[in-house]
C-alpha positions in Angstrom: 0.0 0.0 0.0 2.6 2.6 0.7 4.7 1.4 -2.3 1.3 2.3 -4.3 0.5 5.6 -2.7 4.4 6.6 -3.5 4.2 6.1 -7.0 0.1 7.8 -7.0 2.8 10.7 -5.5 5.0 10.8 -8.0 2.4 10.9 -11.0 0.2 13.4 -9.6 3.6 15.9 -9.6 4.5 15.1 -13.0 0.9 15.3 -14.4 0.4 18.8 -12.0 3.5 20.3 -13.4 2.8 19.2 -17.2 -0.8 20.8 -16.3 1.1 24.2 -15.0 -0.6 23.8 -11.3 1.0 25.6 -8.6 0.4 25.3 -5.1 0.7 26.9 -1.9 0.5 25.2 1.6 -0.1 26.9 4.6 0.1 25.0 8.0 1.3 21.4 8.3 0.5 17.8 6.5 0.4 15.2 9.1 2.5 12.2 8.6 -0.6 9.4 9.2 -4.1 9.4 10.5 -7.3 10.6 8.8 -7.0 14.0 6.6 -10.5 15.7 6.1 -11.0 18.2 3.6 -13.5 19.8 1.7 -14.1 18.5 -2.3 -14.2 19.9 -5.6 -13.3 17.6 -8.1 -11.3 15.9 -10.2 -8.0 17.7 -9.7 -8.4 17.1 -5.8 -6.9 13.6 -5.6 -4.0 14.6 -7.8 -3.2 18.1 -5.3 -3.2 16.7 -2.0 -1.2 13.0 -3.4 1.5 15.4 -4.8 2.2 16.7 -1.6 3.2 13.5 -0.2 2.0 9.8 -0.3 -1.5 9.0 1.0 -4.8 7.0 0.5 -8.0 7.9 -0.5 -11.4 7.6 0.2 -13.7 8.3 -2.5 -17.3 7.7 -4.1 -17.1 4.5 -6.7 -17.7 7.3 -9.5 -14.1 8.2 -9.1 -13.3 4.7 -10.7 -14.5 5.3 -14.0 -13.2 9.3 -14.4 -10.6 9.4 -16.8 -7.1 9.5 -16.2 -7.7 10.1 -12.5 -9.9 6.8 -12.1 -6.8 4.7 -13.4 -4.4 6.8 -11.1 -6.9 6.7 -8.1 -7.2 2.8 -8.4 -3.8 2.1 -8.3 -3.5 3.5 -5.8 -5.1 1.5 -3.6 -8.6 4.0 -3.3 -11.0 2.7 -1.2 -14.5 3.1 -2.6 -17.4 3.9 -1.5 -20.8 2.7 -2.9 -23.0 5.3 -1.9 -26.4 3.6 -2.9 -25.7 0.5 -0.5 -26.1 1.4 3.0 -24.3 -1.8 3.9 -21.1 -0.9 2.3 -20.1 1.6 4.8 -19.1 -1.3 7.4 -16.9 -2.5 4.9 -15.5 1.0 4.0 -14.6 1.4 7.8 -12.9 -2.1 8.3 -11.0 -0.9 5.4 -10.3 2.4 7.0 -9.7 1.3 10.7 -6.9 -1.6 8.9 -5.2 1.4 7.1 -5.2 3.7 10.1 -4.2 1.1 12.4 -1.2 0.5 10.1 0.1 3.8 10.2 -0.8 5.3 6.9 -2.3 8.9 5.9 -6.3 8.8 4.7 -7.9 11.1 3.0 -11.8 11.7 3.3 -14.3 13.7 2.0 -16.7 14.1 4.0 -19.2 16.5 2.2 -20.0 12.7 0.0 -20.3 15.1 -3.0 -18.3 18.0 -4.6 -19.2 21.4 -4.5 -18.0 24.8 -6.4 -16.3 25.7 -3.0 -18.2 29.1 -2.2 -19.2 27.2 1.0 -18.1 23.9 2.5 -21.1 21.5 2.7 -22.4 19.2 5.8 -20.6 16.7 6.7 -21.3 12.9 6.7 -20.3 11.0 10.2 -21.0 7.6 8.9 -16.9 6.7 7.8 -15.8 8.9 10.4 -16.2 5.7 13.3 -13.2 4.3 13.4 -11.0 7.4 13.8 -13.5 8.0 16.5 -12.7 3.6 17.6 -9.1 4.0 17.8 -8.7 7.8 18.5 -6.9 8.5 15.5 -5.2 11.8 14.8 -7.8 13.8 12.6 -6.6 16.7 10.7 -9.1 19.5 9.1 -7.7 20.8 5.7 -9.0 23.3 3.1 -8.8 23.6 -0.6 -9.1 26.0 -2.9 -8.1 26.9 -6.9 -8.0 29.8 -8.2 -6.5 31.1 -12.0 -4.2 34.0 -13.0 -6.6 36.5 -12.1 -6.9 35.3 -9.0 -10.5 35.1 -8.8 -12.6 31.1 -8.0 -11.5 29.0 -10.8 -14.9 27.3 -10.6 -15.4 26.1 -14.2 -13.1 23.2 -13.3 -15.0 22.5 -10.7 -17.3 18.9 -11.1 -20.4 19.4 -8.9 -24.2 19.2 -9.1 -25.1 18.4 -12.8 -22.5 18.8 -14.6 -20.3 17.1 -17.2 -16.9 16.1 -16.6 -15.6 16.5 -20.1 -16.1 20.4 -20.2 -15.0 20.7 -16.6 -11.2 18.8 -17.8 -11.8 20.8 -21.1 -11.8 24.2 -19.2 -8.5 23.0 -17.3 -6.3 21.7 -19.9 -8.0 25.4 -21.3 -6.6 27.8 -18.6 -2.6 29.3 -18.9 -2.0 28.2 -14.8 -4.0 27.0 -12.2 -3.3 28.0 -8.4 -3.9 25.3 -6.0 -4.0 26.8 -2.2 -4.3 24.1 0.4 -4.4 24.9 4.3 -4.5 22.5 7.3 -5.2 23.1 10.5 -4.2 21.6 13.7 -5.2 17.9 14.8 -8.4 17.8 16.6 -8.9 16.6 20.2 -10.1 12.7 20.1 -14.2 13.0 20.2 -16.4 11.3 21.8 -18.8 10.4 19.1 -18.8 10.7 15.0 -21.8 13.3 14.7 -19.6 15.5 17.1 -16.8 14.9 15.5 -18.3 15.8 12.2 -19.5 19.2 13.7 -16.3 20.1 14.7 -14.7 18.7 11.8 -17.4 21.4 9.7 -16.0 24.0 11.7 -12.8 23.6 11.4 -12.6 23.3 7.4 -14.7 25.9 7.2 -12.7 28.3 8.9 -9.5 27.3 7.0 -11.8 28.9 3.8 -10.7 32.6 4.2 
């Protein structure tokens, strides 16, 4: 799995610099434990894995994008059928395995992807076994924005639209600006509804 997550690493830089995306990090990446950020899209996975190896969790959509599908499933995704109720206890046995072993998970807990004027509710449901095991849970934020320096939100995939002009209008655009910000850890909760409160909160504040 980490073998995997490196190489996901190493393609999302190569693929982000042939793509002319810059970034800018503010605050610190954990090592391991659960990262949760908001979602936009497409270009997400590729962002965050370029900063350093990690795993994903992600709607079984993802799968069949293309380009990012193939690169997601290598490596090592874990998916998440979101019309089968009964595939969230397999989602967490996945997760608590993962964070048990060390390694850095990303969720998305809005379940859907947004335009990023405002950072939907959060789902609780895969957020048990950080809760289980007390994992280290790290609010993040991201944000794109083009050479103007105003929302770059045609590349954002959300609500009803298309994928193809959404990769259309990146491939389009002279440099994108990737800004990604993580806050501190969170104090271990007591519960996964509280926990995705103050997780809400917390990404939600890191949008400024």
């Amino acid at each position: 799995m980490r073998l995997r997550a490196k190489e996901l690493h190493k393609l999302s830089r190569a693929l982000l610099r042939h793509l002319n995306v810059r970034h800018t990090v503010h605050g610190e990446l954990p090592k391991s434990g659960l990262l949760v950020t908001n979602h936009l899209g497409f270009l997400d996975i590729m962002t965050l894995s370029a900063l350093q190896p990690m795993v994903f969790v992600s709607k079984s959509e993802v799968a069949r994008w293309p380009l990012v599908g193939d690169i997601a499933s290598c490596a090592g995704t874990i998916y998440v059928e979101r019309n089968r109720r009964t595939d969230v206890s397999r989602v967490n046995t996945a997760l608590r395995k993962r964070l048990n072993a060390g390694l850095l998970i990303t969720l998305f807990p809005e379940g859907t992807s947004s335009d990023g004027s405002s950072v939907l509710p959060f789902q609780p449901s895969l957020l048990q076994p950080a809760v289980d095991i007390a994992a280290s849970v790290t609010p993040a934020h991201l944000a794109y924005t083009g050479l103007d320096g105003l929302p770059a939100h045609d590349i954002a995939y959300f609500g009803d639209r298309d994928l193809g002009p959404c990769l259309l209008a990146m491939v389009k655009r002279s440099q994108i600006h990737a800004t990604v910000r993580f806050g501190p850890p969170l104090p271990p909760a007591r519960d996964r509804k509280t926990l995705a409160t103050e997780l809400h909160a917390a990404v939600s504040s890191l949008a400024r």
